[in-house]
C-alpha positions in Angstrom: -10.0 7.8 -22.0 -11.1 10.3 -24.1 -8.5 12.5 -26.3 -10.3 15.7 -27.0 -8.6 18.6 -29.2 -9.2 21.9 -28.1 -9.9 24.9 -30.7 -9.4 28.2 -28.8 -11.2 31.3 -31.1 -9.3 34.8 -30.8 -11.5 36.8 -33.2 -12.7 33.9 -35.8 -8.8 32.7 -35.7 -8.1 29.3 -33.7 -5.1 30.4 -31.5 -3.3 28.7 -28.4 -2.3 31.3 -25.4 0.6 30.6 -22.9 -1.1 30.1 -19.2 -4.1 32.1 -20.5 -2.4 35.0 -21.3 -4.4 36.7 -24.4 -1.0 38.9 -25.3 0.9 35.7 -25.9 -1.1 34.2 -28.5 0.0 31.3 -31.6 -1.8 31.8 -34.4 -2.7 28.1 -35.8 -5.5 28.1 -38.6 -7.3 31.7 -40.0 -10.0 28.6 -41.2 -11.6 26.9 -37.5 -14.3 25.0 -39.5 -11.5 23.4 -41.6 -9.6 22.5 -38.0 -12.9 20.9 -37.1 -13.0 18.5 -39.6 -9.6 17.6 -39.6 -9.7 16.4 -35.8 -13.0 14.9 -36.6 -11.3 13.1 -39.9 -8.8 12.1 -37.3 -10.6 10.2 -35.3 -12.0 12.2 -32.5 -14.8 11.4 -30.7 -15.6 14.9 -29.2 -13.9 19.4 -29.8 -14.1 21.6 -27.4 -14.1 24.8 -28.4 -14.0 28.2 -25.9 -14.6 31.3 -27.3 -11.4 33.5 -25.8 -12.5 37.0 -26.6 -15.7 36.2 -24.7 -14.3 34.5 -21.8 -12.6 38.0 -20.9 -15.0 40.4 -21.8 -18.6 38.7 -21.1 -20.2 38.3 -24.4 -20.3 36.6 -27.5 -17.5 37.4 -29.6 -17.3 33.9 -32.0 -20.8 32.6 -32.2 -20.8 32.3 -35.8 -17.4 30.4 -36.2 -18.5 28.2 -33.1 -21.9 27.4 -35.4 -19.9 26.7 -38.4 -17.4 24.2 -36.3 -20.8 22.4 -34.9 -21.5 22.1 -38.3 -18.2 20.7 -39.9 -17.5 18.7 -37.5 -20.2 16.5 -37.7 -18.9 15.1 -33.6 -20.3 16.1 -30.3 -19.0 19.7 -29.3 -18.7 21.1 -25.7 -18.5 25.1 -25.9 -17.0 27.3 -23.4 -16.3 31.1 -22.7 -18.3 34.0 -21.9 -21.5 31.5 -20.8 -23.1 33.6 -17.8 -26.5 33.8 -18.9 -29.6 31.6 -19.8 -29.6 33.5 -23.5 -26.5 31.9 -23.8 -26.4 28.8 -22.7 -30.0 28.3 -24.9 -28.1 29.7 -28.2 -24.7 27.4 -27.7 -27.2 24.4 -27.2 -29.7 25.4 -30.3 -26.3 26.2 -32.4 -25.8 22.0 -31.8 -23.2 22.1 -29.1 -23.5 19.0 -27.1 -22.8 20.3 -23.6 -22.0 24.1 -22.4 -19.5 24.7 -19.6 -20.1 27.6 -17.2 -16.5 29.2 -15.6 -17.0 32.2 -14.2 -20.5 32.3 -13.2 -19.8 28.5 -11.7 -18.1 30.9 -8.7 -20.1 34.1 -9.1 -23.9 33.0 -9.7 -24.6 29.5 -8.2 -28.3 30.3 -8.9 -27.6 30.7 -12.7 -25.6 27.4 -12.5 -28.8 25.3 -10.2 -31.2 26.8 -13.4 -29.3 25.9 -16.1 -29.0 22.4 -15.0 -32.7 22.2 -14.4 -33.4 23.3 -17.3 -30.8 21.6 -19.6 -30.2 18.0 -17.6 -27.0 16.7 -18.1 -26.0 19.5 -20.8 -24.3 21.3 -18.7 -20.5 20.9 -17.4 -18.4 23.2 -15.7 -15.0 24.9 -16.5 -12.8 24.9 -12.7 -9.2 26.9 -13.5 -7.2 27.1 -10.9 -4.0 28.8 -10.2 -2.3 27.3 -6.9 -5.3 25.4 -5.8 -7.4 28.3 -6.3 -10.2 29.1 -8.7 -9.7 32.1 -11.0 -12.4 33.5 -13.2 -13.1 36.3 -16.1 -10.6 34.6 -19.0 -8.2 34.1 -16.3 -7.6 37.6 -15.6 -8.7 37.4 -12.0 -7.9 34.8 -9.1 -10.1 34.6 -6.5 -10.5 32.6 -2.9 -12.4 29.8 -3.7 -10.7 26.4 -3.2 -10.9 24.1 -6.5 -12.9 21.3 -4.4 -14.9 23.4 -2.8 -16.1 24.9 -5.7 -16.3 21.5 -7.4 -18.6 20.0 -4.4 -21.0 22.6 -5.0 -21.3 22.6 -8.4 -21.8 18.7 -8.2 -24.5 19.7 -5.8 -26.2 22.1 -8.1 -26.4 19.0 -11.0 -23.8 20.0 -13.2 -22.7 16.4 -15.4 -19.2 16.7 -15.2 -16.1 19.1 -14.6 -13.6 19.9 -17.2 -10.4 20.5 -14.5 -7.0 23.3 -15.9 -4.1 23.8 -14.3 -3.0 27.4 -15.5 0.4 27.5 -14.7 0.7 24.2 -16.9 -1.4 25.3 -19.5 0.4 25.9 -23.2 3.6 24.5 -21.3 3.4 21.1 -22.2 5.6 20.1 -19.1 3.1 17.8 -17.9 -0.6 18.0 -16.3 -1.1 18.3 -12.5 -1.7 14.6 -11.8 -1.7 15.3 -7.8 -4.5 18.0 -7.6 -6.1 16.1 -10.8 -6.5 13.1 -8.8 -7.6 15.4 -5.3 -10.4 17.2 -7.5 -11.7 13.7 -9.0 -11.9 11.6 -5.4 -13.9 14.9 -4.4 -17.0 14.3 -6.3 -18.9 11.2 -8.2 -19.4 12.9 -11.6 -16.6 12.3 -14.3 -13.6 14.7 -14.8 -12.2 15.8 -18.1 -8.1 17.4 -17.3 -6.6 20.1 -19.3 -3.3 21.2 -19.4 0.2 20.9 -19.7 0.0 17.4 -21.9 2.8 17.5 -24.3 4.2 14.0 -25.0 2.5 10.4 -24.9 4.2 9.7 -21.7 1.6 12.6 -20.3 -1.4 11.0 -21.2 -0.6 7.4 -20.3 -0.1 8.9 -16.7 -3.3 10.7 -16.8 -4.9 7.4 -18.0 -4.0 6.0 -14.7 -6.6 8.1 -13.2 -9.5 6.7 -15.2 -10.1 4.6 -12.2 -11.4 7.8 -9.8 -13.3 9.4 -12.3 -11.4 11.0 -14.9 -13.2 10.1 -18.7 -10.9 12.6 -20.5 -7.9 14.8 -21.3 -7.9 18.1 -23.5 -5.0 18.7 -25.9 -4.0 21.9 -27.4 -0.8 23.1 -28.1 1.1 19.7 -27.9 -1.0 18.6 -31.5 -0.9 21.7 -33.4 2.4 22.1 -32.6 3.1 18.3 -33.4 4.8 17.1 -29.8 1.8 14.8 -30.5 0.1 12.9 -33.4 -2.8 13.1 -32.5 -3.3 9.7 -34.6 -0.4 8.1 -32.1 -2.5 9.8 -29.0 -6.1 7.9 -29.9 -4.0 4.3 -30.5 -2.3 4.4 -27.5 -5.6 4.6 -25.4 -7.1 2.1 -28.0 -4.1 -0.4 -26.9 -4.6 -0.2 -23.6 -8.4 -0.9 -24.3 -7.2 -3.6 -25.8 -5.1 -5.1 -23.9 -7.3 -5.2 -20.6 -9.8 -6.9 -22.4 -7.9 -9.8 -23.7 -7.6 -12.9 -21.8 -5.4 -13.6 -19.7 -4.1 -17.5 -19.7 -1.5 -18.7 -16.8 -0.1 -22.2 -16.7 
């Protein structure tokens, strides 16, 4: 399983927010391209980085710090917020993102969603929040209808690679990820899930890691390794040991 640090851009700062809300916000590093190379010095494999200011309002607000992380990183990148247009999605992927992932227009224009993923095959993944089993939108602000497997059905359908899966209300919490609906969203659909929030001790991930087997390649920590719950260090050895340890052989007398 993948352990994948988030940086979360509040006007060029990397911040973490408490279950989204933007008032509530932890100021971690005034320097994101420095926070990109010290995950990527760590060991990561893969950042993902959302652009907060445009996630609410609609447009790019942090283009140029998310080029610079691309750049000091040097490690894939997936890059979310504010992505409801082609223009968009084409300057993410020629800034050197990796991937893109598409949250609010996921629920409000399929049709953008079925043309990105025609155009861009298997650079596109989508962002599902959800807030009691349903799928809220616009940074977070707004919860609407849609059922999280529904939504994650259709957006399979449309071509989108894989689904990156948040709990709000255990977002920033670090009380533990949503392994239930975690596990419902992944047996819902064949392409691979990344979780995201509430992962605050080791404990968290190794249950999370019990999910690999239904589809889940992936978990996104924030707040619990910038505020040092977690070494991030600690995080990538304990999935490395149980690598390890279910490939060795087994001997029986």
């Amino acid at each position: 399983m993948m352990i994948i640090p988030a940086i979360d851009l509040k006007q060029g700062r990397c911040v973490r927010l408490i279950q989204g809300r933007m008032q509530e916000e932890t100021v971690y590093s005034d320097d994101p391209e420095a926070m990109a190379r010290r995950w990527a010095d760590s060991g990561a494999q893969m950042l993902h980085v959302v652009d907060l200011d445009a996630a609410v309002h609609g447009s790019p607000c942090n283009r140029a710090s998310i080029a610079g992380i691309i750049r000091a990183a040097a490690i894939p990148v997936q890059v979310g917020g504010g992505i409801r247009d082609m223009p968009a999605v084409a300057a993410n992927l020629e800034s050197g993102a990796q991937r893109v992932i598409i949250g609010t227009a996921a629920v409000q224009n399929p049709a953008f969603v079925r043309e990105a993923c025609r155009k861009y095959p298997g650079r596109i993944a989508a962002g599902i929040d959800a807030r009691q089993g349903r799928v809220a939108i616009q940074g977070w602000t707004r919860t609407t209808e849609t059922q999280v497997v529904d939504l994650a059905r259709q957006l399979e359908d449309a071509g989108v690679g894989s689904l990156i899966f948040t709990d709000i209300q255990r977002d920033g919490m670090q009380t533990g990820p949503n392994i239930d609906e975690t596990r419902k969203l992944a047996e819902s659909v064949r392409i691979p899930v990344i979780a995201s929030g509430g992962v605050g001790t080791l404990a968290h991930i190794q249950t999370l890691m019990t999910l690999e087997t239904v589809g889940v390649i992936g978990v996104i920590i924030g707040k619990a390794i910038y505020s040092g719950a977690i070494r991030f260090e600690e995080a990538l050895a304990l999935t490395r040991q149980t690598v390890a340890a279910s490939e060795s052989p087994s001997f029986r007398s």
